[in-house]
C-alpha positions in Angstrom: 18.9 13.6 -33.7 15.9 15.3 -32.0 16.6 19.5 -31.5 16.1 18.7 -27.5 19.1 16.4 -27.8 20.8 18.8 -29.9 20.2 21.6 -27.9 21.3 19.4 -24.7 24.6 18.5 -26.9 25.4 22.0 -27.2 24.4 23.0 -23.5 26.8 20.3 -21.7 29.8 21.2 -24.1 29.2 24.7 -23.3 29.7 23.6 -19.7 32.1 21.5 -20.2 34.3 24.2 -22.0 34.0 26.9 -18.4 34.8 23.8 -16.3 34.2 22.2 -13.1 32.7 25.6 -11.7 30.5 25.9 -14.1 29.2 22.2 -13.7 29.2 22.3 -10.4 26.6 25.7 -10.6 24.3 24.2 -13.5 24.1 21.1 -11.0 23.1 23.1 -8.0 20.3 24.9 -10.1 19.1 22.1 -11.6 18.8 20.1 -8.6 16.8 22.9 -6.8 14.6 22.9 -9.9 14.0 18.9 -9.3 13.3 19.6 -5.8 11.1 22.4 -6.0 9.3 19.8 -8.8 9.3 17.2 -6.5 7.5 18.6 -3.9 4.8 20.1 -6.3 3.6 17.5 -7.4 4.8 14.3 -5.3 2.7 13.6 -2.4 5.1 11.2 -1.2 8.2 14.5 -1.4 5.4 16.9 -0.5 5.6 14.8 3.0 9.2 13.6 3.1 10.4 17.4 2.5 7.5 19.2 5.0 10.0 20.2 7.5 12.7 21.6 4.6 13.2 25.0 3.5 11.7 26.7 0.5 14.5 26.8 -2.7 17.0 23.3 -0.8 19.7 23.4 -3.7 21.9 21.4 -0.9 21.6 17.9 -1.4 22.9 17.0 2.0 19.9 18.5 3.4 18.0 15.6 1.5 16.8 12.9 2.8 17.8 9.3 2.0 14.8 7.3 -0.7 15.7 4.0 -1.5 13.5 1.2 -4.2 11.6 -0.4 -1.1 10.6 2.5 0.2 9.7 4.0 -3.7 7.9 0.8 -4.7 5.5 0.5 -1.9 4.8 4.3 -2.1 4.4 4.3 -6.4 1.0 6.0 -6.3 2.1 8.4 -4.1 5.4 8.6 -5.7 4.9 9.5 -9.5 3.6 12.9 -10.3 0.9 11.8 -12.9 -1.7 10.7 -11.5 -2.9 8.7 -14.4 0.1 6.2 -14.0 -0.5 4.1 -11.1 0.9 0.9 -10.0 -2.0 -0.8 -11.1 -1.6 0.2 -14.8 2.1 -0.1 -14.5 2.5 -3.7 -13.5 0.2 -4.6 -16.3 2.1 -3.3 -19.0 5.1 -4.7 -17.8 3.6 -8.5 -17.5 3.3 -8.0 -21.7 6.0 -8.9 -23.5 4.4 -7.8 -26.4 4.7 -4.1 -25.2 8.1 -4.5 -24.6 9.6 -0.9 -26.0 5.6 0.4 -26.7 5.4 3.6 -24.8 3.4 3.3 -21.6 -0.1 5.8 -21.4 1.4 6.9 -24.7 4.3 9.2 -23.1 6.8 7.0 -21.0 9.2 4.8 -21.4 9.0 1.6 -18.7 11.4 -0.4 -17.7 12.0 -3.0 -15.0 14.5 -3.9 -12.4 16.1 -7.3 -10.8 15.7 -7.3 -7.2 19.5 -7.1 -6.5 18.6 -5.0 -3.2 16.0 -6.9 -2.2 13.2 -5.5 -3.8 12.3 -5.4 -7.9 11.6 -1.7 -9.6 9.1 -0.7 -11.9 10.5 2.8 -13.6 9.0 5.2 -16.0 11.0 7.6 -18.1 10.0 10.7 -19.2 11.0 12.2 -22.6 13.5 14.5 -21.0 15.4 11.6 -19.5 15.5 9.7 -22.8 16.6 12.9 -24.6 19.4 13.8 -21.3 20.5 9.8 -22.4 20.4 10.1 -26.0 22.5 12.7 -25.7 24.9 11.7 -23.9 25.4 8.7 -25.8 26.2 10.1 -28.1 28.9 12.2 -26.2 30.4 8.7 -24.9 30.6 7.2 -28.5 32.9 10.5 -29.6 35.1 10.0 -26.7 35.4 6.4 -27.4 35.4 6.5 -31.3 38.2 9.2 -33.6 37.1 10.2 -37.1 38.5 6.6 -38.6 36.4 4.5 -36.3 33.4 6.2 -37.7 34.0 5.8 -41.2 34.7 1.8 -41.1 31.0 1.6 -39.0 29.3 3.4 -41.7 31.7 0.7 -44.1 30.1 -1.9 -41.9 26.6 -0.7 -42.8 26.6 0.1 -39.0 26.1 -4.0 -38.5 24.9 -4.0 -34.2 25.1 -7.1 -32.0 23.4 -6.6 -28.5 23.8 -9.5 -26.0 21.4 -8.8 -23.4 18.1 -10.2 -21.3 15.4 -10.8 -23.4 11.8 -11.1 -22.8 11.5 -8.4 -19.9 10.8 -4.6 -19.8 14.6 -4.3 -19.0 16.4 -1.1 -20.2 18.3 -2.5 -22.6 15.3 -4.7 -23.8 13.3 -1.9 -24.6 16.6 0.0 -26.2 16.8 -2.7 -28.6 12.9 -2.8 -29.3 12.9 0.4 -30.2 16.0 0.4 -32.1 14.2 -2.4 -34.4 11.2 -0.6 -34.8 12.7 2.7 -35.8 13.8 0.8 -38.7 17.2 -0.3 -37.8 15.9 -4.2 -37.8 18.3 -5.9 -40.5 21.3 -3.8 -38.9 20.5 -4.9 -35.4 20.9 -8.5 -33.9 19.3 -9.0 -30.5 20.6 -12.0 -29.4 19.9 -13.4 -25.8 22.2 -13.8 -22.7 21.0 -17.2 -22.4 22.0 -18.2 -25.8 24.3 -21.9 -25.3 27.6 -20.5 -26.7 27.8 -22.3 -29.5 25.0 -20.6 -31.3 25.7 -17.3 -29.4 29.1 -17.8 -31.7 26.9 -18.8 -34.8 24.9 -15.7 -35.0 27.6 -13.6 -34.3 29.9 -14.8 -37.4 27.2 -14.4 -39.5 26.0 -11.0 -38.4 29.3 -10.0 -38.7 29.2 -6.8 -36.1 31.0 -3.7 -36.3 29.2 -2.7 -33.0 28.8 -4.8 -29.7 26.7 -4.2 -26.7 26.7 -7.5 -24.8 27.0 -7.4 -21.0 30.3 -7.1 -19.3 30.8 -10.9 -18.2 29.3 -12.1 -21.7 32.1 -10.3 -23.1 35.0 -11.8 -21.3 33.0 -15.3 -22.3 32.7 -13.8 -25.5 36.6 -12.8 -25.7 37.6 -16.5 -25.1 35.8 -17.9 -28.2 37.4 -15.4 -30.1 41.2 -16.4 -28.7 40.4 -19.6 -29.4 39.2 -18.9 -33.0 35.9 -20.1 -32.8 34.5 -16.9 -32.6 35.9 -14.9 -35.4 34.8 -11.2 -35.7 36.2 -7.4 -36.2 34.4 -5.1 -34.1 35.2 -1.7 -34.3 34.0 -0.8 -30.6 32.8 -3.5 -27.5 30.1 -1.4 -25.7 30.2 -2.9 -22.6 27.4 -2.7 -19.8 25.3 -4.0 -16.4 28.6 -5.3 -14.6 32.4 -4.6 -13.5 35.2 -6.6 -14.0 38.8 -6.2 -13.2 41.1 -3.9 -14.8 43.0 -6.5 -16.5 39.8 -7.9 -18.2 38.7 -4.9 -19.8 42.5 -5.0 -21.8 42.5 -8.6 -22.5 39.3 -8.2 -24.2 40.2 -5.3 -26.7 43.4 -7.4 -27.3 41.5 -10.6 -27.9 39.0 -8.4 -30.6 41.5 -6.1 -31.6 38.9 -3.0 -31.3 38.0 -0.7 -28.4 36.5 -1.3 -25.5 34.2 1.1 -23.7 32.5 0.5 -20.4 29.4 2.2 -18.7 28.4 2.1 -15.5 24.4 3.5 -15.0 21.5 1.8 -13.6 17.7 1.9 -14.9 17.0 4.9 -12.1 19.5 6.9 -14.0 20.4 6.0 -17.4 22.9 8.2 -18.0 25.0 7.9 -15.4 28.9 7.4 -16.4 30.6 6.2 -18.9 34.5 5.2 -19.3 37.7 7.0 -20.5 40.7 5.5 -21.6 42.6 5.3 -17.7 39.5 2.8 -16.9 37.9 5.4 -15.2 34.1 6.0 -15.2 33.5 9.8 -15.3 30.0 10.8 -13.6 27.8 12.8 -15.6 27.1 15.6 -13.3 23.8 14.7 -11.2 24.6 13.8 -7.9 26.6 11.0 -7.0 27.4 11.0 -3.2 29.8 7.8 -2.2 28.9 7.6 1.8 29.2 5.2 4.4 27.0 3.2 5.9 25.7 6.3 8.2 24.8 8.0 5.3 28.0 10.3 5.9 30.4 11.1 2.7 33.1 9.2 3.1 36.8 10.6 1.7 38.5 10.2 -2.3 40.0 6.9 -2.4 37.8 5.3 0.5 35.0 2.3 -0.4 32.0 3.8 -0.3 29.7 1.4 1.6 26.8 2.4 -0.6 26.3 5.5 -3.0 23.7 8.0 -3.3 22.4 9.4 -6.8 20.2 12.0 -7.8 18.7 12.1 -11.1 17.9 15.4 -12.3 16.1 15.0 -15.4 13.2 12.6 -15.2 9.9 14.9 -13.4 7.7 12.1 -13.7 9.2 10.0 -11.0 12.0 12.3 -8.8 14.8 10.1 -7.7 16.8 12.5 -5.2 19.2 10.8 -3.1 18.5 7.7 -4.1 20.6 4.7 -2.3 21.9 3.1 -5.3 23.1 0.0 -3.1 27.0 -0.1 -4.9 30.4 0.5 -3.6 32.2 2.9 -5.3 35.7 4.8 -4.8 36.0 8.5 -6.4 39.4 9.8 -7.9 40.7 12.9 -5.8 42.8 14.2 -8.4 41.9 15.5 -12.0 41.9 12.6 -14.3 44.8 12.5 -16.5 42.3 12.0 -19.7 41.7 15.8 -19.5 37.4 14.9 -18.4 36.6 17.8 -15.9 33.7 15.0 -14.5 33.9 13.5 -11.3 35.9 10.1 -11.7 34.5 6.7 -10.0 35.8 3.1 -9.9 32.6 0.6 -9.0 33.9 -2.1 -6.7 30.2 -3.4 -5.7 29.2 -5.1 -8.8 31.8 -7.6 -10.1 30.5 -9.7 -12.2 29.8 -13.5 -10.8 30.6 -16.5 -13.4 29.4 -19.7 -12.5 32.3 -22.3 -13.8 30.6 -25.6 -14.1 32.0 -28.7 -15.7 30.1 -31.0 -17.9 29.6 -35.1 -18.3 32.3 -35.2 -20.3 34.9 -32.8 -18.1 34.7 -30.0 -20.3 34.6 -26.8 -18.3 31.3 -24.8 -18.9 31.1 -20.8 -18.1 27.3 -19.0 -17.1 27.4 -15.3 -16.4 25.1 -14.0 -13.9 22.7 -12.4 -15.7 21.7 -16.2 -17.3 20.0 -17.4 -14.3 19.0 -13.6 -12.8 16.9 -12.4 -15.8 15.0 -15.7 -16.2 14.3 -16.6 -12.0 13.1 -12.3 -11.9 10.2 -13.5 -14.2 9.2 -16.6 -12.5 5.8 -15.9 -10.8 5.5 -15.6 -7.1 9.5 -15.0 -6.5 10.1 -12.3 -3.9 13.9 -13.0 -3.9 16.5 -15.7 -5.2 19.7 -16.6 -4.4 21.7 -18.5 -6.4 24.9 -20.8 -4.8 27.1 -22.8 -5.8 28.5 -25.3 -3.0 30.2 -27.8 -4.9 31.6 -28.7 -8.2 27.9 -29.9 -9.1 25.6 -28.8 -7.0 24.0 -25.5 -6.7 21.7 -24.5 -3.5 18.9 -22.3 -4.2 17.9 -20.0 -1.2 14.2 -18.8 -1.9 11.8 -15.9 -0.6 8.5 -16.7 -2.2 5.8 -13.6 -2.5 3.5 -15.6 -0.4 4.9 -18.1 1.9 1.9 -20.6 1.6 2.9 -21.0 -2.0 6.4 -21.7 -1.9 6.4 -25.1 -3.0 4.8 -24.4 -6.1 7.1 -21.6 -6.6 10.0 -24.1 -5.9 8.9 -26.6 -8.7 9.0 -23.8 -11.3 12.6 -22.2 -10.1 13.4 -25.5 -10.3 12.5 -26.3 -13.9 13.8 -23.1 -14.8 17.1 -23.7 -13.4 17.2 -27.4 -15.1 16.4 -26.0 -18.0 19.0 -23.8 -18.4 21.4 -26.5 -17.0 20.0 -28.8 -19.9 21.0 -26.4 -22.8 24.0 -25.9 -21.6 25.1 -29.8 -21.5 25.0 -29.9 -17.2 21.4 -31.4 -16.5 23.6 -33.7 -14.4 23.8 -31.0 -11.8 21.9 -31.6 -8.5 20.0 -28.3 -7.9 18.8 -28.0 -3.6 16.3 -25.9 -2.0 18.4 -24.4 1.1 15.6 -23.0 4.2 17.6 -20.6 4.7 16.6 -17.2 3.4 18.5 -15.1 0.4 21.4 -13.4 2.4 22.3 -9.6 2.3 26.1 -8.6 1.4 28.0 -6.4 3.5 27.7 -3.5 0.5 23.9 -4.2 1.6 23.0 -5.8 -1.9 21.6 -9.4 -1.9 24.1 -10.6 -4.6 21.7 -13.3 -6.8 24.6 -15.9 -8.0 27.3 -16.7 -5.7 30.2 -19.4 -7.3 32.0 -21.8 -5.1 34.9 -20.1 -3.7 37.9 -20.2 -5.9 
């Protein structure tokens, strides 16, 4: 553990201890520190915050940044001047970098274009010392004293079922995880794995620890109440999607562990994490649910979208930043005893595609299967996955440039089939639909959409 992280440790349980007055002044300081940052050195701020006040520790008085709006501004945007777009995008097209640190002092990372538009992110060492830490804060409220002791038994034995092949955060967590000399410990085994071997590795790895997404678990949890799959975990970390309340104890009963769920994104990487009432307590930046005005909406209401501020990364200032997800916040104190704010995420339910095989046997694809391989597909703007039958999926594609889009449609295509083909359903028809990807009513352009159950 580095002595920033310590020191950061130390800081929030000293906050913690004075409660939610305490957090809610270290927040308003902090944010007027970002601010004040921001417009130092960010010509884009300098010019979105010209008509503010000097010292804004209001966030209200902020105005609203989304990724489009970020993306096409990046130069502008980041407060180094040496990382431009440019430079940026070419470190990210090597997979070989993957986990390297970009201009040798950030961490990059991508983003699917779930709103419509893809994200190219850099991480200061602040924000990966703010996540660190807290980490390591959500493991101790997840883990007692026991649970420790039988992963250090385990020879700390890590599974992480994730997107490979992309700068995506958890990607480059794993890289570095391997390269720090963890690399016999930690599997890295890929989302698009055919279940079958997915199951393989798993029993022989033998995992006291598992990251994998939150629909590859409750895929994950059926091979193991079937017997197929057959291992002890001590703690399911679970990530990237929600999924019903009941899912979330059907899997800890399935593995006979705990199960802890974290809700962030790759513009803040520390976001939440989950207590033992299913609730996701928000680690003190700003999280603002709203509706679709932009006006806070009350406890207990759907958010339509949800504003975050990230108050530790300087390099690129995310201040009110429209997250895109629907989310409902607890008006009373959480009976867990966390003085947090308390959210349930209703705007990113994981999506399974149930597909049957040749031979009848029902076949199950999360999301994230078809997402991460289509985001790397050259020339694709946007992609939207639907399925319209029992075998046949419609593809509804936004190519970068319009004159290409029937080369871009050969190699969606392929890449769909080919996925298809592992998984024993190359008999699938797969259609190019004209019509365009199509925006939710939470304002997110939702990427795999199964036939209506």
């Amino acid at each position: 553990m580095s002595e920033n992280t310590l020191s950061l440790l130390l800081d929030a349980r000293s906050a913690m201890k004075r409660g939610a007055g305490a957090i809610a002044a270290r927040q308003r300081a902090r944010l007027g520190e970002a601010v004040t940052h921001a417009r130092a050195h960010s010509r884009y701020y300098r010019d979105l915050y010209r008509h503010l006040p000097e010292g804004v520790d209001d966030v209200a008085l902020l105005p609203v940044t989304n990724k489009k709006e970020l993306m096409a501004r990046f130069d502008d945007w980041v407060t180094d001047n040496d990382a431009t777009f440019e430079k940026a995008r070419a470190f990210a097209e090597r997979e070989d970098l993957i986990g390297g640190k970009f201009l040798d002092r950030y961490t990059l990372a991508t983003t699917s274009g779930t709103t419509g538009t893809r994200g190219v992110f850099l991480l200061d060492d602040r924000t990966m010392a703010v996540t660190q830490a807290v980490a390591y804060r959500m493991l101790n409220s997840w883990l007692g004293f026991g649970d420790f002791l039988k992963i250090v038994a385990g020879a700390g034995r890590t599974s992480m079922v994730m997107a490979t092949g992309g700068h995506f955060v958890s990607a480059v967590a794993a890289a570095r995880l391997q390269r720090g000399g963890a690399a016999k410990a930690v599997q890295v085994l890929s989302v698009h794995m055919p279940m079958a071997e997915l199951v393989e590795r798993l029993n022989a790895h033998r995992p006291v620890l598992v990251a994998p997404y939150a629909s590859a678990a409750a895929l994950l949890a059926d091979e193991q109440e079937a017997g197929r799959l057959c291992i002890k975990p001590v703690l399911l970390a679970l990530s990237a999607e929600g999924l019903p309340e009941r899912e979330y104890d059907r899997i800890a009963e399935a593995f006979k562990c705990k199960v802890g769920n974290s809700y962030a994104a790759t513009e803040v990487t520390f976001l939440s994490y989950s207590c033992k009432h299913h609730w996701l307590h928000v680690n003190a930046d700003w999280l603002e649910p709203v509706d679709a005005e932009y006006q806070p909406v009350a406890p207990g209401v759907h958010s339509h979208t949800v504003l975050v501020s990230n108050l530790a990364n300087r390099v690129q200032p995310i201040l009110r930043y429209d997250l895109g997800d629907s989310v409902v916040m607890r008006g009373d104190p959480c009976p867990c005893g966390n003085p947090l704010p308390a959210i349930q995420v209703k705007g990113r339910s994981a999506e399974v595609l149930y597909l049957t095989s040749e031979r009848g046997e029902r076949v199950a694809l999360p999301p994230l299967l078809f997402g991460t391989i289509l985001d790397r597909t050259p020339g694709v703007e946007r992609f939207q996955l639907v399925q319209i039958g029992p075998s046949v999926l419609r593809v509804r594609l936004l190519a970068i440039a319009q004159e290409s889009r029937d080369f871009v449609w050969r190699a969606v295509r392929g890449q769909i089939a080919n996925v298809l083909a592992q998984h024993g359903l190359a008999h699938l028809s797969i259609e190019l639909g004209e019509e365009a990807p199509e925006q939710s009513a939470g304002g997110k352009f939702r990427q795999i959409i199964p036939l209506a159950q």
